[in-house]
C-alpha positions as CSV (number, residue, x, y, z in Angstrom):
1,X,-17.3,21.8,-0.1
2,X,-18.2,21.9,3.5
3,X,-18.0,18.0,4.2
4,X,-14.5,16.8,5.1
5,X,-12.6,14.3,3.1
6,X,-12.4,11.2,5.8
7,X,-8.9,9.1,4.8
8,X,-7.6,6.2,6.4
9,X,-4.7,4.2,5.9
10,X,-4.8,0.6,6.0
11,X,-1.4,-1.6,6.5
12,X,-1.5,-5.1,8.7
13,X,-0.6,-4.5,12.6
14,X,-0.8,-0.3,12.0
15,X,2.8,0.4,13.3
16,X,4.8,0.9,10.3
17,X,2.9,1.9,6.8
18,X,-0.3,3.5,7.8
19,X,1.0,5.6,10.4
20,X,3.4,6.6,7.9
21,X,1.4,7.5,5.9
22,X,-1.3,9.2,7.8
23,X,1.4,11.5,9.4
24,X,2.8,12.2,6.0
25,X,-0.3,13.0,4.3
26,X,-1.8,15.0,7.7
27,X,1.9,16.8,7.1
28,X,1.3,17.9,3.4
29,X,-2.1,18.5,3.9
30,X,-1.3,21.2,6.4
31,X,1.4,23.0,4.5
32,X,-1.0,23.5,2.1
33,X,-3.5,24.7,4.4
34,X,-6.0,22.5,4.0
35,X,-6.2,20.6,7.3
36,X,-9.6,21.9,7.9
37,X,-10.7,19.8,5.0
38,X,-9.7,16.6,6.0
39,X,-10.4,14.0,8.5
40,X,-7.5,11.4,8.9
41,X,-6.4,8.7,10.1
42,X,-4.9,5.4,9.9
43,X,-5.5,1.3,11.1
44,X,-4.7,-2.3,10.9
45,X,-6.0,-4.9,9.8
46,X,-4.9,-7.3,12.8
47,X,-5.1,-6.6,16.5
48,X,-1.8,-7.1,16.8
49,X,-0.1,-3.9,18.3
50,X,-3.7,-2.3,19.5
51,X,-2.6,0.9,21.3
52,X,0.9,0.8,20.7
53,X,3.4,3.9,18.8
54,X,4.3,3.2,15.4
55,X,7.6,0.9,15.5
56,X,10.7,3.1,16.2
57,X,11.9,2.7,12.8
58,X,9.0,4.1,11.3
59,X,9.2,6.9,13.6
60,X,13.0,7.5,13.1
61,X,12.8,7.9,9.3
62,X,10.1,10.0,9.4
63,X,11.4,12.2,12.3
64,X,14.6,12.5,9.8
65,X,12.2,13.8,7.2
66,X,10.8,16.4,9.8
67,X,7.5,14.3,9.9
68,X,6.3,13.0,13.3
69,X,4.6,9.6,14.6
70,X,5.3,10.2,18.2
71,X,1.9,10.2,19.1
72,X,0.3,7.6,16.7
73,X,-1.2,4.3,18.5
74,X,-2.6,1.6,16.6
75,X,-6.0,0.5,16.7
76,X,-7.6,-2.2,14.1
77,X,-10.4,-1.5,11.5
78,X,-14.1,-1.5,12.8
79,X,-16.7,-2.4,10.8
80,X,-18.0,1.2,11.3
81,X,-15.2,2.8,9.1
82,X,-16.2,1.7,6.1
83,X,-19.2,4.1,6.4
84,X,-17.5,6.4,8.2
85,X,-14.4,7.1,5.7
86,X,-14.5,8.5,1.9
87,X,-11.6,6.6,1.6
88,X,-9.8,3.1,2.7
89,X,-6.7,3.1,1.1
90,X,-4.6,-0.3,1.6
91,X,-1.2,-0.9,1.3
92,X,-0.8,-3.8,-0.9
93,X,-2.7,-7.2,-2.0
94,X,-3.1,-8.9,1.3
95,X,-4.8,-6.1,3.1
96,X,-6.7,-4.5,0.2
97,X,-8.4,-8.4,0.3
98,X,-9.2,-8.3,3.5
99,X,-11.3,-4.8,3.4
100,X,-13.2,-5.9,0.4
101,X,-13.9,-9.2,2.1
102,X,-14.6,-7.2,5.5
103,X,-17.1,-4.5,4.1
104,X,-20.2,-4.8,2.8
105,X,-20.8,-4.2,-0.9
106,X,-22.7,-0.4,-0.7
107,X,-18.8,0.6,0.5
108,X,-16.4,-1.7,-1.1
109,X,-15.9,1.6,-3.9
110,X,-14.0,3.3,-1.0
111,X,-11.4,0.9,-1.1
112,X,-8.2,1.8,-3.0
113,X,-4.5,1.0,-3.0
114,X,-2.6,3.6,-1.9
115,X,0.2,3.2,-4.9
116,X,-2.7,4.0,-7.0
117,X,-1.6,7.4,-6.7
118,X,1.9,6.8,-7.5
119,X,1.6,5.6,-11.3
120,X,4.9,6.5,-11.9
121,X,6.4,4.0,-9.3
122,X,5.2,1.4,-11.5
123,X,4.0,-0.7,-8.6
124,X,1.0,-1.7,-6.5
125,X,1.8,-2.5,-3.4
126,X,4.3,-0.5,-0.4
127,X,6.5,-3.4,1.1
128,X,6.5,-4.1,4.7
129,X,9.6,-2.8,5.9
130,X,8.8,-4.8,9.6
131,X,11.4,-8.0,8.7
132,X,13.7,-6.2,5.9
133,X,13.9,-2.4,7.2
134,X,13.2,-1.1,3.6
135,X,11.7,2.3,6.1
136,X,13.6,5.0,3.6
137,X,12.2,3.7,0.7
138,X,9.0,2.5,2.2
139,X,8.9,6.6,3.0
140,X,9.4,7.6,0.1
141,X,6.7,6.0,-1.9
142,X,4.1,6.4,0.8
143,X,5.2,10.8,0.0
144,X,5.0,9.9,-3.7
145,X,1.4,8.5,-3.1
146,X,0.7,11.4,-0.9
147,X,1.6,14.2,-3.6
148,X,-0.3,12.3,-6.0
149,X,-3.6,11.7,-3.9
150,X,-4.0,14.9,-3.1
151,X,-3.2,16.4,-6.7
152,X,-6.2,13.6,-7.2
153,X,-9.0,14.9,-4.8
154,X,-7.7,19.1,-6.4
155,X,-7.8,18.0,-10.0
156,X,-11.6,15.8,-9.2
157,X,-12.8,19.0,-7.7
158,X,-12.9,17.6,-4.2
159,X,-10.9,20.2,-2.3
């Protein structure tokens, strides 16, 4: 497949989950040597840290995990990614809603919660760890998800 796989992670203010995530996944994706086959990034869904680094606790636990967000800003979801990306994946309820009520129908199949990819975790959503510093665990499923997504796109023939 010559196309790249566009991904972008979707939380709320784009400083603690999707940044995460993006840097975990651009992380995995390159120790398996694929980084040629993926575009990726990550957004929010409010304008409410637009060009700031990911929060330093985010940064912190992934830096302890060898994963790094240092140069991460946030920016907020444009109408234009929904064309642009193969893939909007939310982090839970609230933001998942506001994508599918965002985007026009043609795209709305590109939306997807990110847990979806972590069946075994036995939930939907990751937790904000902004007001309760759940950033470990937060870490953890968002790595989870990230195993699981990309055993998705090998085992669906996408890369």
């Amino acid at each position: 497949m010559s196309e790249k796989i566009k991904v972008l992670f979707v939380c709320m203010g784009n400083i603690c989950r999707s940044p995460t995530a993006e840097a975990v996944f651009t992380e995995l994706v390159k120790t398996q040597n694929l980084s040629d086959k993926f575009v990726i990034d990550s957004a929010g869904t409010h304008a409410y840290h637009l060009g700031e680094p990911a929060d330093y606790r985010a940064q912190e636990t992934a830096k302890n995990h060898a994963v790094d967000l240092s140069n991460l800003r946030a920016r907020k979801v444009i109408f234009a990614d929904f064309e642009d990306y193969d893939y909007l994946l939310a982090m839970d309820a609230d933001n998942y809603a506001i994508l599918m009520r965002a985007c026009v129908p043609k795209y709305q199949d590109k939306i997807h919660y990110w847990l979806d990819y972590a069946p075994e975790l036995g939930i939907k959503e990751v937790p904000d760890p902004y007001y309760n510093d759940g950033f470990e665990v937060v870490f953890a499923m968002i790595t989870a998800a990230a195993t699981g997504f990309l055993e998705h796109l090998s085992s669906t023939g996408k890369i």
